[in-house]
C-alpha positions as CSV (number, residue, x, y, z in Angstrom):
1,X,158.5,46.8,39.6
2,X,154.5,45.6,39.6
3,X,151.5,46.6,39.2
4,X,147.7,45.0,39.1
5,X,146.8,44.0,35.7
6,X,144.3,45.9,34.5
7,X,141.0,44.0,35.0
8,X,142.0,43.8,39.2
9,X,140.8,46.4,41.5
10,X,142.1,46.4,45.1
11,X,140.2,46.9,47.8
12,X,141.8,47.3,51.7
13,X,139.6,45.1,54.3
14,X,139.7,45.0,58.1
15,X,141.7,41.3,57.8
16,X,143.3,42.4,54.8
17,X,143.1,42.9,50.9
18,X,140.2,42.0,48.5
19,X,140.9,41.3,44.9
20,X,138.6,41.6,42.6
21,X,139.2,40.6,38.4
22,X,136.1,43.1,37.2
23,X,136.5,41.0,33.5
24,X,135.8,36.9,35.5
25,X,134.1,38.1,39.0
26,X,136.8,36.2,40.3
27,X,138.2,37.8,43.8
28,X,140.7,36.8,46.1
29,X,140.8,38.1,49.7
30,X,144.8,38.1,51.0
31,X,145.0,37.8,54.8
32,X,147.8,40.1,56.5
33,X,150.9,38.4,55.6
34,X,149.6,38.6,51.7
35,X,148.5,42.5,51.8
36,X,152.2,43.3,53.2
37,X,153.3,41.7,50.4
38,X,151.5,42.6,47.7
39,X,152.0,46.5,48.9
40,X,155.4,45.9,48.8
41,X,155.5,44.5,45.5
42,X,153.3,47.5,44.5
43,X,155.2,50.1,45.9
44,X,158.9,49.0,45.3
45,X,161.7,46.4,43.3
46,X,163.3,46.4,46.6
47,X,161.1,43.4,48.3
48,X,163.8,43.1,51.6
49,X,161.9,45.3,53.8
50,X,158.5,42.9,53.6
51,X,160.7,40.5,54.5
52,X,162.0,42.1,56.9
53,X,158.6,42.6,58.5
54,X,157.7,39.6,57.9
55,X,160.4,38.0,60.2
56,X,159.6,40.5,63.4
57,X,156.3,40.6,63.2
58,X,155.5,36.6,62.3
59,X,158.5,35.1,63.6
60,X,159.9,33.6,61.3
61,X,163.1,33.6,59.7
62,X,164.0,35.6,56.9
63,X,164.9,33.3,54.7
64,X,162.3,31.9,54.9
65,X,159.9,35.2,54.5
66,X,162.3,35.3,51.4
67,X,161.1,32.1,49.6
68,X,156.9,33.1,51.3
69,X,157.5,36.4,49.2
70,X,158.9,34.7,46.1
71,X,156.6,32.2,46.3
72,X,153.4,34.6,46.2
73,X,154.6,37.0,44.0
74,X,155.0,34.5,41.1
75,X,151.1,32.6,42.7
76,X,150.3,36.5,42.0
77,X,152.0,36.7,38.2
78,X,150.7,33.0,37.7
79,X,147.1,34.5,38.4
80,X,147.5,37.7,36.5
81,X,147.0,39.9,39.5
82,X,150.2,41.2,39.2
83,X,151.8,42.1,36.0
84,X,156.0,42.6,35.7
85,X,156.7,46.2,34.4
86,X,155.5,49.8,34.3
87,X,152.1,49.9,33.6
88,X,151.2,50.8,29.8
């Protein structure tokens, strides 16, 4: 399971997700592909229905919306938007 670290704040957009790290001013804006993920990641371990979706809905396979999600969620843990865990 994830969740945002605690300086992040989340903020759903007409394209998308906003980011925001309230401690740097840094902020990210995730297009579509990215907000399905990072709700998923949110929301459940299980990360085989963004995929999935993924595959249907942006043609591609789902292997490779496998490795996309892998990919991002670690981008995401690398930038310490997401955090590994239950939330303290």
């Amino acid at each position: 399971m994830y969740h945002l670290a605690p300086d992040i704040s989340m903020a759903e957009t007409e394209y998308g997700i906003a980011l925001l790290n309230q401690a740097s001013g840094q902020y990210w804006n995730l297009n579509p592909t990215g907000a399905i993920v990072l709700r998923a990641a949110l929301e459940s371990e299980d990360l085989g229905p963004a995929a999935d979706r993924l595959a249907s809905e942006f043609t591609v396979s789902r292997e490779d919306a496998e490795r996309d999600i892998h990919d991002m969620i670690v981008r995401l843990l690398d930038g310490r938007i997401l955090v590994a865990g239950e939330p303290a």
